[in-house]
C-alpha positions as a printed Julia matrix, in Angstrom:
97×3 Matrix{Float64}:
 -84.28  63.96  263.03
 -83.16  60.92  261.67
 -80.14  59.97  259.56
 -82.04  58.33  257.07
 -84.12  60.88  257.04
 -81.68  63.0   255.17
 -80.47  63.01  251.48
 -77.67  61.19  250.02
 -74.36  63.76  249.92
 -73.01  63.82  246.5
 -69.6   66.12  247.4
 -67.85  66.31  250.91
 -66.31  69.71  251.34
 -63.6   69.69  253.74
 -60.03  71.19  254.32
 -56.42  70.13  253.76
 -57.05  68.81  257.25
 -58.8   65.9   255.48
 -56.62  65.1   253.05
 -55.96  61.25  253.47
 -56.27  58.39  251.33
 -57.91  56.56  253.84
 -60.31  59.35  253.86
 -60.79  59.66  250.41
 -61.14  55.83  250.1
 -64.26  55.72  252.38
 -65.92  58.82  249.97
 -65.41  56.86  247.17
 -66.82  53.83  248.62
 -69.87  55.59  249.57
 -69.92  56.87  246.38
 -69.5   60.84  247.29
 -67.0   63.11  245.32
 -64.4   64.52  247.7
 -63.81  68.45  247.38
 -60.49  68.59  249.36
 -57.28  70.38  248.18
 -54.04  68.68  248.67
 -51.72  69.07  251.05
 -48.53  70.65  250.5
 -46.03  67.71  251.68
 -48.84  65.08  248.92
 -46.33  63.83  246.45
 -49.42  62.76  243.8
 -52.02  65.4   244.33
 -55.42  64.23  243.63
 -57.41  66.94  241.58
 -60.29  68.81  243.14
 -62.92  71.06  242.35
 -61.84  74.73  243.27
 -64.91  76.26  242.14
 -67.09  74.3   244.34
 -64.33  74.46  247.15
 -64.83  78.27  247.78
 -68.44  77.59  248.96
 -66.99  76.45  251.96
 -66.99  79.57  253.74
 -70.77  80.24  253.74
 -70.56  76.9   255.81
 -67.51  78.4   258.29
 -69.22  81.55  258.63
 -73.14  79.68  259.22
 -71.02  77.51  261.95
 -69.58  80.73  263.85
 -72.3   82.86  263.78
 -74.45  79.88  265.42
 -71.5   79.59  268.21
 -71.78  82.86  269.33
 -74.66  81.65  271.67
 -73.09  80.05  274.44
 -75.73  77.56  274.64
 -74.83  75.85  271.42
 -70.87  76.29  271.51
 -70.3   74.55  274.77
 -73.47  72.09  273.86
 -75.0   72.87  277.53
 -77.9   70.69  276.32
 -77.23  66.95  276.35
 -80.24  65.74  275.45
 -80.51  65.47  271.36
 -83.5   67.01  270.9
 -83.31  69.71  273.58
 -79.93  70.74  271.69
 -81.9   70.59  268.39
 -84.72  72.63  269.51
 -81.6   75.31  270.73
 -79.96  75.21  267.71
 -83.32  75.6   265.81
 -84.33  78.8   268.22
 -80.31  80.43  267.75
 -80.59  79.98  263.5
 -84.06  81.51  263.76
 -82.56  84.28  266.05
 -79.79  84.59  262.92
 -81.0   84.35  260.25
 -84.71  85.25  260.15
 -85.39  88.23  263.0
């Protein structure tokens, strides 16, 4: 699959791990509305979207169920499109049988 193959991202949602204004710089450069909540230390805290920010876990969860196969957590396959045909056959295994 190509990258430009795939649609524009309108939101990034990402932990307190990415809270940076470096980070949040590049997002707005590329036009895409950062969904990050502020670290505790941020003296200005930038606001974010809480509602959309609780979504995240469906991702987290999607991301740990897939690493339960061995294959795809330690990425045996190095080839791109022998991992992608893995990780195709393990979210089948998931989330359609």
């Amino acid at each position: 699959m190509l990258a430009g193959s795939l649609p524009d991202a309108r939101y990034l949602l990402a932990d307190k791990a990415y809270d940076a204004d470096h980070w949040r710089a590049w997002l707005k450069h590329r036009r895409i509305q950062p969904v990050i909540p502020n670290k505790s230390n941020r003296n200005q805290p930038h606001p974010f979207d809480a509602k959309r920010y609780r979504h995240r876990n469906v991702i987290e969860r999607m991301f740990g169920r897939l690493k339960d196969f061995r294959r795809i957590a330690t990425r045996y396959d190095k080839n791109a499109v022998n991992f992608m045909a893995a990780l195709c056959l393990a979210a089948l295994i998931c989330y359609w049988i």
